[in-house]
GUZA-102455 format. One record per residue (C-alpha): residue in one letter; x, y, z. Coordinates in steps of 0.2 Angstrom, whole numbers, plus 5000, padded with zeros to 4 digits. Example, Ala and Ser with C-alpha at 12.3 -4.5 7.8 and 13.67 -1.06 7.14 Angstrom:
[r 'A',[5062,4978,5039]],
[r 'S',[5068,4995,5036]],
end
This chain:
[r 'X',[4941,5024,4853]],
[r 'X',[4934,5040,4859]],
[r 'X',[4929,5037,4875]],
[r 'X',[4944,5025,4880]],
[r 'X',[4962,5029,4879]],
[r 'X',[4972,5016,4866]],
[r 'X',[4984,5004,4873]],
[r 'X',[5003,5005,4870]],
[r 'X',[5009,5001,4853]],
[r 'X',[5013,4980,4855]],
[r 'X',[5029,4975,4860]],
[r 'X',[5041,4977,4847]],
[r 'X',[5032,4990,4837]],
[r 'X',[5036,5008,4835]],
[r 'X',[5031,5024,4831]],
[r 'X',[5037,5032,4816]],
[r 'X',[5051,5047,4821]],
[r 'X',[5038,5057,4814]],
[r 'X',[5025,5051,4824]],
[r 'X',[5036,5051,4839]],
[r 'X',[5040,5070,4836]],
[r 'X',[5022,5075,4834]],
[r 'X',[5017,5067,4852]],
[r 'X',[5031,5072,4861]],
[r 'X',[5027,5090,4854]],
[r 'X',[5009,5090,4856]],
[r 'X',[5010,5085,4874]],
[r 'X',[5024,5097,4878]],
[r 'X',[5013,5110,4872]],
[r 'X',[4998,5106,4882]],
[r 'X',[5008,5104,4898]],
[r 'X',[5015,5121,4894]],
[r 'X',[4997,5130,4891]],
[r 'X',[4993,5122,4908]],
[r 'X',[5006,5129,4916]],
[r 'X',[5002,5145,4908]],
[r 'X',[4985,5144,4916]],
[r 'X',[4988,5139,4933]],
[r 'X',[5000,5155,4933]],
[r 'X',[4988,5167,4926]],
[r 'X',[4976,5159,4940]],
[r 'X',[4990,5161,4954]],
[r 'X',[4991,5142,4956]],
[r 'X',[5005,5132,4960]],
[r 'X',[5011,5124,4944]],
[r 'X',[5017,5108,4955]],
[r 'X',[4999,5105,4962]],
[r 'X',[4994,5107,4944]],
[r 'X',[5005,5093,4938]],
[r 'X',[4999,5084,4953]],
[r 'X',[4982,5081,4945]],
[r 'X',[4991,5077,4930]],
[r 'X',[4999,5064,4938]],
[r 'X',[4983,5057,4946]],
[r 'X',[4974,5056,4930]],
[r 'X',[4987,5046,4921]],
[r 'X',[4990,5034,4937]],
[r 'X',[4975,5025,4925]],
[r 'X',[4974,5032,4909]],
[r 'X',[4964,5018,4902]],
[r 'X',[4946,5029,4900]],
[r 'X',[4938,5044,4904]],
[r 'X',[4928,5037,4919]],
[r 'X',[4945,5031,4925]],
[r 'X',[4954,5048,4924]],
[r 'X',[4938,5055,4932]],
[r 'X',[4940,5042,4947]],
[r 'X',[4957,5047,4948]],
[r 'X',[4953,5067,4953]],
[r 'X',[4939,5061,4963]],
[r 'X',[4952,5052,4976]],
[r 'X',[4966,5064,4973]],
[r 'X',[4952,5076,4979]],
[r 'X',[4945,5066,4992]],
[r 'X',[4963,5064,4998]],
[r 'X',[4966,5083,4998]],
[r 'X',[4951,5082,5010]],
[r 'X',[4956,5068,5020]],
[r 'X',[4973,5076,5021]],
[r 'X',[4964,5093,5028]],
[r 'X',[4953,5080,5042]],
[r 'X',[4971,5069,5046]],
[r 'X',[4980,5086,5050]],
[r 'X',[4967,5093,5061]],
[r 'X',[4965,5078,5069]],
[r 'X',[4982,5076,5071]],
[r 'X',[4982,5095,5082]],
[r 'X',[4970,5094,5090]],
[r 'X',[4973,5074,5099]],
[r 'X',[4991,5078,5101]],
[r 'X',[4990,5086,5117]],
[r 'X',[4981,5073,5124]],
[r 'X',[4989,5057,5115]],
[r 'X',[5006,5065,5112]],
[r 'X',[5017,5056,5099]],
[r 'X',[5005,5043,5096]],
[r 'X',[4992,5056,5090]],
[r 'X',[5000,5054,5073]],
[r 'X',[5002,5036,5072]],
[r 'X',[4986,5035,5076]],
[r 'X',[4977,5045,5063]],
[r 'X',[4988,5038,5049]],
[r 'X',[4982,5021,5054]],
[r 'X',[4963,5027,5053]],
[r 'X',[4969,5036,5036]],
[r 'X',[4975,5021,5029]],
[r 'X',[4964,5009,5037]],
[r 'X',[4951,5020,5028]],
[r 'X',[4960,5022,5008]],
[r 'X',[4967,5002,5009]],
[r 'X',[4948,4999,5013]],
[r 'X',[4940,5007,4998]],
[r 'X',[4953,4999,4986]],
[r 'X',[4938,4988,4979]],
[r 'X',[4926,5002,4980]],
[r 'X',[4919,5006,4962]],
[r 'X',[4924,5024,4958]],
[r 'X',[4935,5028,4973]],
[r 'X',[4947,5011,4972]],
[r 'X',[4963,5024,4965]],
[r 'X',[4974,5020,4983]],
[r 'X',[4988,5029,4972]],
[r 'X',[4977,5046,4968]],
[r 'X',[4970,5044,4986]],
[r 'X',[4987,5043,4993]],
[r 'X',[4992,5058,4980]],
[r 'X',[4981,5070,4985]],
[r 'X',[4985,5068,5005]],
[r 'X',[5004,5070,4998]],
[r 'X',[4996,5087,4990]],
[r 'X',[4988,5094,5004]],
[r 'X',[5003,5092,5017]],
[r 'X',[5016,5098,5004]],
[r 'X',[5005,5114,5000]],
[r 'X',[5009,5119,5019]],
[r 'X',[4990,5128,5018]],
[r 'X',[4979,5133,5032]],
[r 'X',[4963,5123,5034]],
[r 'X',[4950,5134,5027]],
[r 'X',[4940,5131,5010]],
[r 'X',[4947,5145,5000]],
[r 'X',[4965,5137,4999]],
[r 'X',[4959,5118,4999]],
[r 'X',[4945,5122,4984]],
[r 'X',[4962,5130,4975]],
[r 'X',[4970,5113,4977]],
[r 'X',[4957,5106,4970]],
[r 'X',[4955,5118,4955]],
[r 'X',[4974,5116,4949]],
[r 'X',[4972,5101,4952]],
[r 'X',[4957,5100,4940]],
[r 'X',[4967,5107,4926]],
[r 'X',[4983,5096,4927]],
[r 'X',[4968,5082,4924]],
[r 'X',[4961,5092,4910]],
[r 'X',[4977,5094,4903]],
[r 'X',[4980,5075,4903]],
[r 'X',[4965,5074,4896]],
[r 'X',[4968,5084,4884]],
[r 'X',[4986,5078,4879]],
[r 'X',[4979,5060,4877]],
[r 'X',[4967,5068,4868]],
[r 'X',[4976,5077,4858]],
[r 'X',[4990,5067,4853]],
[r 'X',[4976,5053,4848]],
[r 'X',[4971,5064,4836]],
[r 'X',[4987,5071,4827]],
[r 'X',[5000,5057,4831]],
[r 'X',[4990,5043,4834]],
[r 'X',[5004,5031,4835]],
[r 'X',[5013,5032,4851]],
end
């Protein structure tokens, strides 16, 4: 199965301790060379594991883990278009500017959750999350670097899946 990521072991069936130990360290490891490159790059490593997270909300194929960054990253976006709306109809709607825009944002993501390719509510929902947590300024520089650590906690579940496959294959 090289493009698709195998299922969980059946019920009742377990990796050997060998097995178990081989995983566990192989994905440690990748997390950890992840972590050393986000650094290096003077990334957050939380925004990092945020795309490692999107990735793994569906980790059943490539193309599915390739969905997941594209709505995290459409959410980073969506996130940087709800915040300016938000200040800039605030003095004119007040308190309801917010409740407002979070309708449209979710009217707009519930919307697209039958949408070939950008169906991932949870990535979608994950990036906005990203983009208000990171406290960034709306310009390109600091959303593209949301985006690019974010593109290498996906590689690194890629990798880890990956990986693991390979050298422990029971999981």
């Amino acid at each position: 199965m090289s493009a698709a990521i195998r299922p969980p072991a059946p019920s009742g069936t377990r990796p050997s301790v060998k097995q178990f130990a081989a995983y566990t360290l192989l994905s440690a490891a990748v997390a950890a060379a992840a972590s050393t490159v986000s650094t290096a790059l003077a990334f957050e490593v939380w925004v990092m594991f945020a795309g490692f997270i999107a990735w793994f909300t569906r980790p059943s194929s490539v193309r599915d883990g390739l969905s997941a960054l594209a709505c995290m990253w459409l959410g980073i976006g969506l996130g940087a278009a709800a915040y300016w709306s938000m200040h800039n109809l605030t003095p004119t709607l007040g308190a309801l500017a917010v409740p407002i825009v979070v309708f449209l944002v979710a009217l707009l993501i519930v919307g697209l959750r039958t949408t070939a390719f950008v169906n991932n509510m949870l990535a979608w929902f994950l990036g906005l999350v990203t983009f208000f947590a990171a406290h960034i300024e709306i310009a390109p520089a600091p959303i593209l670097e949301l985006v690019a650590a974010s593109a290498i906690g996906g590689l690194a579940a890629w990798a880890s899946v990956t990986v693991t496959h390979r050298f422990a294959p029971a999981h």
